[in-house]
ROPA-208000 format. One record per residue (C-alpha): x negated, z, y; residue number from 1. Coordinates in nm, 4 decimals. Each point is the difference from the previous one (the first is absolute). Layout:
# residues N
          X          Z          Y     n
          X          Z          Y   NUM
...
# end
This chain:
# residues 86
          X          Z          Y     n
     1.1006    -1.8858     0.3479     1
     0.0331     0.3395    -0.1153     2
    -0.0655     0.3089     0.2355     3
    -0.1932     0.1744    -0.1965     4
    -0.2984    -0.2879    -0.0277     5
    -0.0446     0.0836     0.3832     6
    -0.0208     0.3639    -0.0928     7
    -0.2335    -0.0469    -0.2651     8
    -0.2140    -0.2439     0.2125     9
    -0.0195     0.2298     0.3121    10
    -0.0819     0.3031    -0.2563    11
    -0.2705    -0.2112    -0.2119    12
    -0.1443    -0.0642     0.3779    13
    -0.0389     0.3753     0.0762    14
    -0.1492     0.0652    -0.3593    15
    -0.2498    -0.2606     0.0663    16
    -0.0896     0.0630     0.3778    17
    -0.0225     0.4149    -0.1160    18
    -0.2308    -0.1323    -0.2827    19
    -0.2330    -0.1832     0.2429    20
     0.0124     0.2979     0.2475    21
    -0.1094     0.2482    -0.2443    22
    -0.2870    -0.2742    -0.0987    23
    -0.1539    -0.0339     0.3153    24
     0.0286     0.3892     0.0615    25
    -0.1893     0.0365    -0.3683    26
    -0.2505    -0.2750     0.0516    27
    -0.0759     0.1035     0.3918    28
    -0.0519     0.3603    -0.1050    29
    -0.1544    -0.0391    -0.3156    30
    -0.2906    -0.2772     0.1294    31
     0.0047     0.1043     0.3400    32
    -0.0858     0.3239    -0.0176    33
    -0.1823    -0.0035    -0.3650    34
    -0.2127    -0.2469     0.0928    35
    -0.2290     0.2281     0.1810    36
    -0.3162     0.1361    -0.2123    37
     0.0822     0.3129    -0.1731    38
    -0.1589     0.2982     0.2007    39
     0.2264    -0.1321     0.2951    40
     0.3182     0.0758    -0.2042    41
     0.1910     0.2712     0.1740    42
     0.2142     0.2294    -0.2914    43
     0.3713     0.0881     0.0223    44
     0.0922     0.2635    -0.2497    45
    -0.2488    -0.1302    -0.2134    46
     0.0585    -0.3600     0.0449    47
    -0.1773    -0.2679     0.1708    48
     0.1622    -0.0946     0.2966    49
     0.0731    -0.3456    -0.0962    50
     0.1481     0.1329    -0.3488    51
     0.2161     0.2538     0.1692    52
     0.1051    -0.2470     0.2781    53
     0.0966    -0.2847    -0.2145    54
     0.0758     0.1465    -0.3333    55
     0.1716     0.2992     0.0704    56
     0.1296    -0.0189     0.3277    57
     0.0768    -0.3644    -0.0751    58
     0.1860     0.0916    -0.2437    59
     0.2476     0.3025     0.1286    60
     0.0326    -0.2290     0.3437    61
     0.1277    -0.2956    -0.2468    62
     0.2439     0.2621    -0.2292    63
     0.1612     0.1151     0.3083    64
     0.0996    -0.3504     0.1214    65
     0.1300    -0.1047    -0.3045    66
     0.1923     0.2819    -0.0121    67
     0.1325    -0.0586     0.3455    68
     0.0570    -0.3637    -0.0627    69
     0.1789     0.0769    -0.2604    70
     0.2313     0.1973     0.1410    71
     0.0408    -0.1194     0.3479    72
    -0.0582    -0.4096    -0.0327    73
     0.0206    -0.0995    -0.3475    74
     0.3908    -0.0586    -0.0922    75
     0.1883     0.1082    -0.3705    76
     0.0980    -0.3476    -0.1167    77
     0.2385    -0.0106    -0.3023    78
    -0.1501    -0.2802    -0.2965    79
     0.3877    -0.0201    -0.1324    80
     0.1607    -0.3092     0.1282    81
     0.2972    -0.0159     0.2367    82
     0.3135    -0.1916    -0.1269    83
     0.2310    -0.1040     0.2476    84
     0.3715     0.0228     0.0749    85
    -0.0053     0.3526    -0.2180    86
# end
């Protein structure tokens, strides 16, 4: 079996597990704290809470680790195919 299948299987793994993270950070933000009735809502610059929590903050919190995933986990693979004996 080729090396790179257990590359691309680990990596597909973090893509999905980071996927269901920033899900249930969304979804537990967004319904958890918007689910109140409106005259509760507390405002960060100008956002709901929930919003800012899940939308925004979700958001930079998710950009940062796929930046560091990127380039501290995730490996360079090469697609070109390896002859041998050359």
């Amino acid at each position: 079996m080729d090396p790179r299948f257990k590359i691309a299987h680990r990596e597909a793994l973090i893509g999905v597990g980071l996927a269901i993270a920033h899900f249930i950070w969304w979804f537990g933000f967004a319904y958890g704290l918007g689910s109140r009735p409106v005259e509760e809502y507390a405002y960060i610059l100008g956002f709901p809470d929930w919003f800012f929590y899940s939308c925004i903050v979700g958001f930079i919190l998710i950009c940062v680790t796929v930046i560091v995933l990127a380039k501290f986990v995730l490996k360079d693979v090469s697609f070109e195919e390896e002859e041998e004996g050359l």
